[in-house]
C-alpha positions as CSV (number, residue, x, y, z in Angstrom):
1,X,-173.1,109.8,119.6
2,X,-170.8,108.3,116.7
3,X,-171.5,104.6,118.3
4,X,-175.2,105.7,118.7
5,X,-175.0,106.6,114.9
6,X,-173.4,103.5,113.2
7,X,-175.6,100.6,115.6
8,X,-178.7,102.8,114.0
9,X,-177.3,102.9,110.3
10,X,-176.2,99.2,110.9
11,X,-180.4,98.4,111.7
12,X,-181.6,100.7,108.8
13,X,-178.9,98.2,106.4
14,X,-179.9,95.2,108.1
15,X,-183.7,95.9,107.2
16,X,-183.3,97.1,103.8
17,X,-181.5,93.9,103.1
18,X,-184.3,92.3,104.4
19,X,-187.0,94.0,102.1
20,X,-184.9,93.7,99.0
21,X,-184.9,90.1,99.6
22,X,-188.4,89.9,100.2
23,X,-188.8,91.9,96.8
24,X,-186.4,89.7,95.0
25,X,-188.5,86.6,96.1
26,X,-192.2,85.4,94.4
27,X,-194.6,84.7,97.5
28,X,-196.9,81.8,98.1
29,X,-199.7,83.5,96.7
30,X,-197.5,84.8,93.5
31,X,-196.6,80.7,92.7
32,X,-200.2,79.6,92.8
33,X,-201.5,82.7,91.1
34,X,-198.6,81.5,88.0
35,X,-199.7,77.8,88.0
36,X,-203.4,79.1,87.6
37,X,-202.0,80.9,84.2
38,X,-199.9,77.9,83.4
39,X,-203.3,75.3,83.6
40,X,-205.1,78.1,81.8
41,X,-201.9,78.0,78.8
42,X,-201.9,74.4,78.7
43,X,-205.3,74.1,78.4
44,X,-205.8,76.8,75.6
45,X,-202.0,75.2,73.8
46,X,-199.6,73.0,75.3
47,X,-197.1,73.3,72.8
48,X,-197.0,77.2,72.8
49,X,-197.4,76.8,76.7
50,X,-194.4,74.8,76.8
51,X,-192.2,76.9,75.0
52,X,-193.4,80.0,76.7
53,X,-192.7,78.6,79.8
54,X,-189.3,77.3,79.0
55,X,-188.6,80.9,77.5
56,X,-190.1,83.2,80.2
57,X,-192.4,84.8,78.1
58,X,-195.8,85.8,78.9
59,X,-195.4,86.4,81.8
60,X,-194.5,82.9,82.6
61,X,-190.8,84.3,84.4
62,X,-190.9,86.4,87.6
63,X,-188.2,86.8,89.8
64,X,-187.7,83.3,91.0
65,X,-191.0,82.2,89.7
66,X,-191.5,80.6,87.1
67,X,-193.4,77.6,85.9
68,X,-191.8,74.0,84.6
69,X,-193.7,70.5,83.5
70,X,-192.8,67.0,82.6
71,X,-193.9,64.9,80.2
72,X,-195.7,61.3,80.8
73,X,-192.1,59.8,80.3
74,X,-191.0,61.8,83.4
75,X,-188.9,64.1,81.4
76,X,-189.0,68.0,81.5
77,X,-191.2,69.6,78.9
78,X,-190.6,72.9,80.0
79,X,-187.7,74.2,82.4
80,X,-185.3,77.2,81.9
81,X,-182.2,75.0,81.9
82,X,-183.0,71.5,82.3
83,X,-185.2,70.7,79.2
84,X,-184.8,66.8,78.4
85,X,-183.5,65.8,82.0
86,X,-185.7,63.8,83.9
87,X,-188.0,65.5,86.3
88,X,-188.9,62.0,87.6
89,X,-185.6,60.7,89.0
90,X,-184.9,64.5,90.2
91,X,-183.9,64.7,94.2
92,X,-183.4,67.8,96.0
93,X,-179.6,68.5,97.7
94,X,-180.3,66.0,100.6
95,X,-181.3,63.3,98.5
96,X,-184.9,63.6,98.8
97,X,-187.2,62.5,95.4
98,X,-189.2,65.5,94.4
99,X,-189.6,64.9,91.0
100,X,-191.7,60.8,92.2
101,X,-193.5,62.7,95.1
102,X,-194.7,65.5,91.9
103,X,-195.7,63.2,90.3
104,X,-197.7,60.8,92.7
105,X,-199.1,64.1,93.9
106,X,-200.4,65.7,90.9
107,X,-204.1,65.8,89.8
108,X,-205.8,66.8,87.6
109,X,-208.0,69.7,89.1
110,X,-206.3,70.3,92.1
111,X,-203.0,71.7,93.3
112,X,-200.8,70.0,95.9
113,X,-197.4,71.4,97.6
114,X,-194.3,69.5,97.8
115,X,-191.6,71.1,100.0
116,X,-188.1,70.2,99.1
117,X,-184.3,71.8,100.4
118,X,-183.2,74.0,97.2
119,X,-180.4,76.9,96.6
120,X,-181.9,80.1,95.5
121,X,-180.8,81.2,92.2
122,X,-177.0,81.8,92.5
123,X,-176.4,80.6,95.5
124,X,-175.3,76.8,97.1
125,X,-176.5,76.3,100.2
126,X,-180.0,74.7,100.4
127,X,-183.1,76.5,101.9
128,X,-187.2,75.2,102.0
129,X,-188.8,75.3,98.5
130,X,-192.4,74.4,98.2
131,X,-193.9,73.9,95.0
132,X,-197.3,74.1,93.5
133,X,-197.8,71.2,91.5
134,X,-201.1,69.9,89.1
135,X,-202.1,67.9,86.2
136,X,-203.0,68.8,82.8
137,X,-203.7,66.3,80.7
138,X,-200.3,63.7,80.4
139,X,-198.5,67.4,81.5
140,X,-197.2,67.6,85.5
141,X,-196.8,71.0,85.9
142,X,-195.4,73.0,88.9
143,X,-194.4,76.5,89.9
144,X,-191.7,76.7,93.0
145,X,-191.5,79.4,96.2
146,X,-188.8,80.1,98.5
147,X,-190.0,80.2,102.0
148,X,-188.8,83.3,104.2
């Protein structure tokens, strides 16, 4: 009865783990939804877009959402912690050049997905990341999703 006990707390653990990490993490959905705001922001100010964006504010940080651009010289306009850095010459953990594939993907009017091998926030070890990506005048704008 005691074994029977622990295998069924061990499921209950094993799927609450589950669904906080699904709550934790923005959805597909969530990532569009936020660049649809972010072309809206632009649109209406880039420069208090841009800093919203970099700051979280307005809505613009949620969970592990959150939107970031680059300017036409391929550096970030807007990005929590990498303001300045080149977007452009950015590769994801296995070398791959996501920042030249946003680019070359983004249009104005439409939104494209770029997947890319990322850590989620606070961890190392590289998982699928697909980002949202448009363009807004000489902006290149993208919001990011961990897939499940």
């Amino acid at each position: 009865m005691l074994r029977e006990l622990s295998a069924l707390a061990a499921i209950v653990l094993v799927a609450f783990v589950g669904t906080a990490r699904a709550v934790e993490s923005g959805t597909s959905a969530e990532a569009k939804a936020m660049l649809e705001k972010v072309v809206l922001a632009v649109k209406a100010d880039k420069v208090r877009a841009l800093v919203m964006f970099t700051k979280g504010e307005g809505g613009f940080k949620d969970r592990d959402l959150y939107p970031y651009c680059g300017g036409p010289d391929g550096n970030f306009t807007a990005h929590p912690t990498l303001l300045g850095r080149s977007l452009k010459d950015l590769r994801d953990k296995y070398g791959k050049p996501l920042g030249m594939e946003m680019y070359a993907a983004a249009k104005e009017g439409s939104i494209s997905e770029i997947s890319y091998m990322w850590p989620r926030p606070g961890q190392t070890d590289p998982v699928t990341k697909v980002a949202f990506v448009t363009r807004i005048g000489d902006q290149v704008c993208a919001v990011g999703y961990y897939k499940q």
